[in-house]
Each structure stands twice: as C-alpha cells, then as structure tokens.
N, C-alpha and C positions, 0 to 999 in steps of 0.2 A: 317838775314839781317845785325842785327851790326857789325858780329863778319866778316863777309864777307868785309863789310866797313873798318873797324878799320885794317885791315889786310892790304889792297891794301892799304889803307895813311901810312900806318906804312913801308908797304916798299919800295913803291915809295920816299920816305924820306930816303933809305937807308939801313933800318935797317932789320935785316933775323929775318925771321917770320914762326914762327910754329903754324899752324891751328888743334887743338884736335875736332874731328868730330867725337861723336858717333855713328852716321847715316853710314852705317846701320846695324852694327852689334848689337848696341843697339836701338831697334825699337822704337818709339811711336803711340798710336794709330792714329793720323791725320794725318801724314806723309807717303807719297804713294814712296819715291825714297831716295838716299842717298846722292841725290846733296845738294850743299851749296847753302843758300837762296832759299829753297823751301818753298813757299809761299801755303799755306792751309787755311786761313779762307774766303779769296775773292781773287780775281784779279786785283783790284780798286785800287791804290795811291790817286784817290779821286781827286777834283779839281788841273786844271792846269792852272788855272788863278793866275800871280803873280803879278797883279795889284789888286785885288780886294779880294781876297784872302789867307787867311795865311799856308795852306797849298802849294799852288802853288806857293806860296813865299819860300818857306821851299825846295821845287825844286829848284826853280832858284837859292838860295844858293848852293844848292849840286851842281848843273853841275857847276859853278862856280868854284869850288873848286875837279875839275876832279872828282868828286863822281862816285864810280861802278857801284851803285847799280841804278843811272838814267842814266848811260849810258845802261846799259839794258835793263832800262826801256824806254827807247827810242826807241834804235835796235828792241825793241821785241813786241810795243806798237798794240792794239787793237781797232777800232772804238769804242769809247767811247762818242760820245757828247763834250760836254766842259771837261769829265774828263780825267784820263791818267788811262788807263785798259792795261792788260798785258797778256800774253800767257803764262796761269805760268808755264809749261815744259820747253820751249825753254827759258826763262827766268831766271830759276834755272841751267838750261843745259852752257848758255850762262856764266853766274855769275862762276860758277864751272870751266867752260874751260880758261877762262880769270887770276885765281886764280893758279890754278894749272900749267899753263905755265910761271908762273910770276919767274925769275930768283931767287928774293928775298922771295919764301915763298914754303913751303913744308904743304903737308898734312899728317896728322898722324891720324888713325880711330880707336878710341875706348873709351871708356867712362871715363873722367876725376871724380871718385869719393870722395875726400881727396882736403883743398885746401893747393895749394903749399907755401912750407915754404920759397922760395926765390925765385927772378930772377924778370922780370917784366910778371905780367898776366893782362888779360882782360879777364871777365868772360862775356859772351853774351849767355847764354843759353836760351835767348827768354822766350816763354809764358809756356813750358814743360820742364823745368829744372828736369833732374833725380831724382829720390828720394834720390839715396847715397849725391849728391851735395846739393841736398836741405837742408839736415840733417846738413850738414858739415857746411852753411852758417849761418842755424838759429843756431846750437852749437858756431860760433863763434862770431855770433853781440848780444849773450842773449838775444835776444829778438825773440817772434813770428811775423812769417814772415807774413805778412799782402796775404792775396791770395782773389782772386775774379772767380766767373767762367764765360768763355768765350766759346761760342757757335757760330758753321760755318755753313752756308747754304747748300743745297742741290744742286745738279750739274744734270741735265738733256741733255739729247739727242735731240740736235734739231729734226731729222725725225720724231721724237714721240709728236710733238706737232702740233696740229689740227690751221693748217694757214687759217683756215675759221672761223675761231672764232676771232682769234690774228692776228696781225698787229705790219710792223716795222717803228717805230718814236720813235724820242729822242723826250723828252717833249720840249714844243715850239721850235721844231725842231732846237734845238742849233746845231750848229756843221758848218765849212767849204763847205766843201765838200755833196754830196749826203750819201757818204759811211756814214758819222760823223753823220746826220740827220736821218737816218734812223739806230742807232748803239744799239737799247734798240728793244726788242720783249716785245710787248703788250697783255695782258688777261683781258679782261674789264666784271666788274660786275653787274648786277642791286641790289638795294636794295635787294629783298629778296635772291639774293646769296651771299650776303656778308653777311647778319644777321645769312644764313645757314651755313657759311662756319666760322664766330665766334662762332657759339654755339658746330662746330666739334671740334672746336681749343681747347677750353674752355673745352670739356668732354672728350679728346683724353688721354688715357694712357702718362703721361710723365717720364723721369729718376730720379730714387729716386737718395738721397745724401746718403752719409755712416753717424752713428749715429755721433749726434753731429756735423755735416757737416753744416753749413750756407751756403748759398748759396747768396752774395753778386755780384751782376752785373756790370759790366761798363757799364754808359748809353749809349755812344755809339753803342754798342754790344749787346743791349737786345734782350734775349729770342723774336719772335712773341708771343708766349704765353703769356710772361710775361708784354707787350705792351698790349695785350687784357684783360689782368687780370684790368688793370690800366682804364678800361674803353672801353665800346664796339665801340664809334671814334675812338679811338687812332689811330689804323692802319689805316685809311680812311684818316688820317691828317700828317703820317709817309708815311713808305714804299708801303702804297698801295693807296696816293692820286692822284686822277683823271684831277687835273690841267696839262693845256697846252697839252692835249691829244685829238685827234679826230680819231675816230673809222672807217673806211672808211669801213666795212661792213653796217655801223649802223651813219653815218653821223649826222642824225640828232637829235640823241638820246645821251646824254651827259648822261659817264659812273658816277655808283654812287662811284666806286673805283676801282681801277687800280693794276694787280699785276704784277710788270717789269723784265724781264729776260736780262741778259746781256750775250754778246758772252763771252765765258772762253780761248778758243783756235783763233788761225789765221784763222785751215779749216772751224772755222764756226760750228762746229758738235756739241759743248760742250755750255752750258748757266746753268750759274746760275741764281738763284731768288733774285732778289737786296733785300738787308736787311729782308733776311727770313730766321736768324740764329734760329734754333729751339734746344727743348730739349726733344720733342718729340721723345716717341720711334717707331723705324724703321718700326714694322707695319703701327701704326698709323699712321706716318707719312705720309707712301704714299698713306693710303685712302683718309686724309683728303688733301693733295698736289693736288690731281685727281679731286677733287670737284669745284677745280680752271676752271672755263671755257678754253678750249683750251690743258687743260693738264690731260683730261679724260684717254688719252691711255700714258702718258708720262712712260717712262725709265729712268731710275733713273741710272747716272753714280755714282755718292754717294752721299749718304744722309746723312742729318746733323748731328750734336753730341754735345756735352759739354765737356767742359773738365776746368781741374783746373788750374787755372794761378795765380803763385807766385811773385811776387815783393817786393823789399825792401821798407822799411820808411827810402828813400832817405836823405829827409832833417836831419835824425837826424845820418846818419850812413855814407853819403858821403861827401869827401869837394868837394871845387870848381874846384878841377883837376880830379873828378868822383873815387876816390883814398878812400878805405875803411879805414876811421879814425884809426881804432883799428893793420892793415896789411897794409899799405901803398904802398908795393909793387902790391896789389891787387887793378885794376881799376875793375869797371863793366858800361857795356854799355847797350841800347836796352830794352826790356820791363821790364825786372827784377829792371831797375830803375824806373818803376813808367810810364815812356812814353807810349803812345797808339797807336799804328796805325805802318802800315810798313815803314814811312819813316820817322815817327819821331823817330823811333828804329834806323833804319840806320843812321841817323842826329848824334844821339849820340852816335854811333860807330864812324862814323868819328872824332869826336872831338876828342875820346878816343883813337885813334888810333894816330894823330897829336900829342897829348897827351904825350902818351905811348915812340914816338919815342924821340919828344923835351927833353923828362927828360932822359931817354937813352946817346942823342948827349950831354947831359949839358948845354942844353937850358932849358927855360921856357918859356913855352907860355900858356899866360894867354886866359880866358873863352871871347868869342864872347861877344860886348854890350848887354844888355838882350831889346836894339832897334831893335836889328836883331831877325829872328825868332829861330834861332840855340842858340844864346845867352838867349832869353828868354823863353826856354822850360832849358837849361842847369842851368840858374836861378833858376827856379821854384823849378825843383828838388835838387835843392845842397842848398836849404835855402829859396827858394823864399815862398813857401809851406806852409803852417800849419801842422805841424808833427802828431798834433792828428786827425786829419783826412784828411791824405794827400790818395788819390785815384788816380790810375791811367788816365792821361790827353792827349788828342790829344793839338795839337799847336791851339792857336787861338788869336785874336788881344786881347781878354782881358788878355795877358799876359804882353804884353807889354805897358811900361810905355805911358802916355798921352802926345798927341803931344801938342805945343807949338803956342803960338800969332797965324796967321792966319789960322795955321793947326787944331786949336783945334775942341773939341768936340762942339761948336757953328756952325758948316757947317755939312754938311750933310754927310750922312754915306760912299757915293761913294767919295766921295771927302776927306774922313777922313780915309779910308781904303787907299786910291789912296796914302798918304800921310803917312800913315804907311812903304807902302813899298815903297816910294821913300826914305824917312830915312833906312830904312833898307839896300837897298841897296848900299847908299854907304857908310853906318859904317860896312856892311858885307868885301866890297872893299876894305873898310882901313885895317882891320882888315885880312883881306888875305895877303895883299903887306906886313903889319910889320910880320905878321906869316913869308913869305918868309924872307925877309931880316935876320931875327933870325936865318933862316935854313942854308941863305949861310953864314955866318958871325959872 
C-alpha cells in the first residue's frame, strides 16, 4: 500500500521512479499473487465517515490529494454498510495496472536485500519485511527491531453457508441503498452455543512461537483466542455482539451473539468472518469455525494464520521528513513505521512519496498540521510517541491536538468529532495549495 502510494505522488510530481517488488519471485506466506497492493489480512478500509470519523477523515484527505490507493478503493468498492470494503483481486489488479502504465515509473521484481548506499529510497516493506532486509535495518539503527504478531481471518464460500440459519443485514441497517443494508451475512447464537463454541476456542490446538519468540499483539488485531483468553464476554462485547441485529428466522428471539461475515469479492462468492483473525491451527480451526450456526458445512477459501510483523522505534530513529536519522537518503513509509491499518500505511507513503520528490526538485515541504489526520499520525510517529513504548497505531481523534473556545471538549462528542474534522479539513486544504505552489515554483 505505501510503496504503491509514495510511487504515483512521486511521479505525478515528475520524478522517475523505480518500484523493487519481490513478489513473486520472492514468496511470502499470506500473499496469494504478485500484484502491488495486495491486500491479505481483510478487505475493510474501515469507516467512510469523514465527518465523524478519523479514519474516514484520513480518506477524505487521500482523495484530496489524488491518492491511488482510494481511487481504487473506490472503482473497486464492496457493499459495506457505512464502511469502504473492497474486492481485494481486482483492487490489487487495478493499483498494479495503473502503476505499471504510469509513464514516470518502471517495475523491477526481485528482492532488495542490502540497504542502498546512495540515491533517494523509500523502504515500504509493509507488515513481512524479508529476512535479509530486516537484518540489514536492525544492523544499521543498533537497535532491536520492536516486532508484534499479526493474525488474518479466514475466507469462506458463500454456497457453503446454511441461509436457514443466517440472514443478511448490516447492523441497525446502516447503509443507503437496500444493497448497503443488507451488506454483512449473519450467524446468530444462543447462550449455550456461544459458551460451546468458547470452551472449543479455548481448548483448540493453537501455533506455537519459535524459542524465545513473544508474542506481542496489536489490539486492534487480536488473536479471537486471545480476546477469549481475556474473558469469556469479550467476544460477545467485540466482534461477535448481537446489537442492532434482528434474526428474521427467529424474530422474536434476540441472539445472545452474532458472528458477521462480510462479502470479500464483487461476485458475491468469497466472505470473510469480521474480526475473526485466528492463530489457530488449520485443523482446529475448521472444526471449531463449523460449530458456528450456519457454517456447519462451510468451505474454507483460506484459513487464518499469524505471522510476525516488524516495525521501527519511529520516534527515536525517524525525523520529521520520515528520513532515517543515521542514512538520510533512506525514507521509510507504511507499517514498518509504527502505523496500523491499510490506509494509514498508504497516508504515509504518500507523504513520503511528496516527500522524496520535493527534496529531489530542491523543494522542502514540510509535515501536514498534526490538526489534520495525515499530520497527526506523521506527528505521532516522528516524535509525537513515547519511544519506550511506542506500539503500533491506527489514526484516531486522540491524536490530535484539543479544539478551541466553542469547539471544545465542553460540547458533546458528535459535535467535537464534527469539529475535528472541520479544522482538519481546511488546514489539510491549506496545506495542499502551499505543497502545490512549492511544486510549481
């Protein structure tokens, strides 16, 4: 996603651009294709509310600023509800084809393992950064690289799911359209299959770590197992609660928890299990997935997994231009800095990418207000942070600074988010036009 990003700003701005893609001569286990911005742990951008909303606000900055990575996300969007979900083939297919025709950028396939001793780079190796590169970054910032592990849901065949059990509604039928309202597939529980279906969870074989391996989570991203560990509600109050749901098999009988499948594809055929990252292994897993009412006979397009995702200690190793203190010609963008989620990854490619070309032309252009949402995730990580335990973060309004006289924290939450991103948007605005003005000028 960053490197994809930082790519197209970098040469819409002009400048020729070489994309190192070791996909797919160099495999990784999650990755099914060797398109650019192929998207593996969900389908989801997550809210597309830019009024009320910090991610959706973090959209409306990208398309703003001709972002790639929401123009695809657009062209290639999914019935979601209120969120922005995506067909991640044609998505990655799309991002890929757009890239590769671009006058100003060439693709080059094979594995960058050594970092370059000169020229301008931007390192975006996402959440599975190679082992030879990983070596090569913790050898040159001395220090260990701070890593967490991150676990992707399992993908199901619609036909294999029992529509006499399940039922489709977005929760309190958000959405426009009928298509938007009805864009989530329903499995609803009673008490003693949810208590059955945590005591599977709880006693299912899971993936061991290598010796000495910790296994550090982002909360965002937890384990289901590791949500049940935490208490047998947890899920019931997460990804499997029963609010804003009515069961039209079963109308008058309110479920005691809900587990939500989302479409993954356009045709409809592919659904994943919303927030059912597992680290379960592959038997297990699809016993206890089957015990799910409605997913007795299910087919399993792929099944979950863990895997180890690396990042830097941002705030003590980046400046404000995402520029590696110690090699300055080296930026880095996208999760490896510390960001969560696929568009706060791509946010920070763009910048880096803007970035990369201004210093290039003999411009400087300075970091986004940390008002805005691009500004205040690029804050966080380049100093905003606490270095001794700075963890990986999605965007959120506690990032940014407290509004002012009538906007403040004294009015209420709709009207203080409302006002979040009315400031943001137009210090994002300002902060575009003088970006331009620099560019021509």
């Amino acid at each position: 996603m960053a490197g994809s990003e930082a790519a197209w700003q970098a040469a819409n701005l002009g400048i020729s651009v070489v994309i190192h893609e070791m996909r797919p001569k160099v495999e990784t286990f999650a990755h099914q294709t060797g398109d650019l911005a192929e998207m593996v742990c969900s389908n989801s951008f997550r809210s597309d509310d830019d009024e009320q909303n910090a991610v959706g606000l973090l959209h409306w900055e990208m398309r703003q600023a001709n972002g790639l990575i929401m123009q695809s996300a657009d062209i290639n969007k999914l019935p979601a509800g209120g969120a922005l979900a995506v067909d991640r083939e044609a998505f990655a297919a799309w991002v890929t084809a757009k890239l590769k025709a671009h006058p100003n950028i060439s693709v080059q396939d094979g594995e960058i393992s050594e970092l370059p001793d000169d020229g301008h780079w931007i390192i975006a190796t996402g959440p599975l950064t190679s082992s030879a590169l990983g070596e090569a970054i913790a050898a040159e910032t001395g220090k260990d690289a701070l890593a967490f592990f991150d676990a992707i849901a399992p993908i199901i065949y619609h036909d294999s799911i029992d529509m006499s059990k399940a039922w489709m509604q977005s929760r309190y039928d958000k959405g426009e359209t009928e298509e938007e309202r009805t864009a989530y597939l329903n499995c609803p529980m009673d008490k003693e299959q949810y208590e059955a279906f945590i005591d599977a969870l709880l006693e299912a074989d899971k993936t061991e770590f290598h010796e000495g391996e910790t296994a550090t989570y982002f909360d965002g991203c937890l384990p289901i197992e590791v949500m049940a560990e935490r208490g047998r509600e947890t899920l019931r109050f997460g990804p499997m609660k029963p609010v804003g749901l009515t069961n039209p098999h079963d109308p008058d009988t309110k479920s005691y928890a809900v587990v939500q499948l989302r479409r993954d594809n356009k045709l409809g055929t592919l659904y994943n299990i919303v927030g059912f990252q597992t680290k379960m292994k592959y038997g297990a897993q699809a016993d206890v997935l089957k015990t799910i009412p409605g997913l007795k006979n299910a087919r399993f397009a792929r099944l979950g997994g863990i895997h180890r995702n690396t990042f830097l200690n941002s705030p003590t190793l980046l400046d404000d231009q995402m520029r590696l203190r110690s090699r300055p010609h080296l930026r880095f963008a996208g999760q490896i800095t510390g960001v969560e989620g696929y568009v706060e990854s791509a946010a920070m490619g763009l910048l880096a990418g803007r970035m990369a070309a201004a210093e290039i032309l003999g411009m400087h252009v300075t970091a986004p207000p940390n008002t805005t949402a691009m500004g205040a995730l690029i804050t966080h990580i380049t100093g905003g942070a606490d270095a001794k335990t700075f963890q990986p973060m999605n965007v959120n309004f506690g990032l940014f600074p407290p509004l002012e006289g009538a906007k403040s924290g004294r009015r209420g939450r709709k009207d203080r988010y409302k006002g979040y991103t009315d400031r943001a948007k137009l210090d994002w605005a300002a902060w575009l036009e003088h970006s331009r003005q620099n560019a021509c000028g």
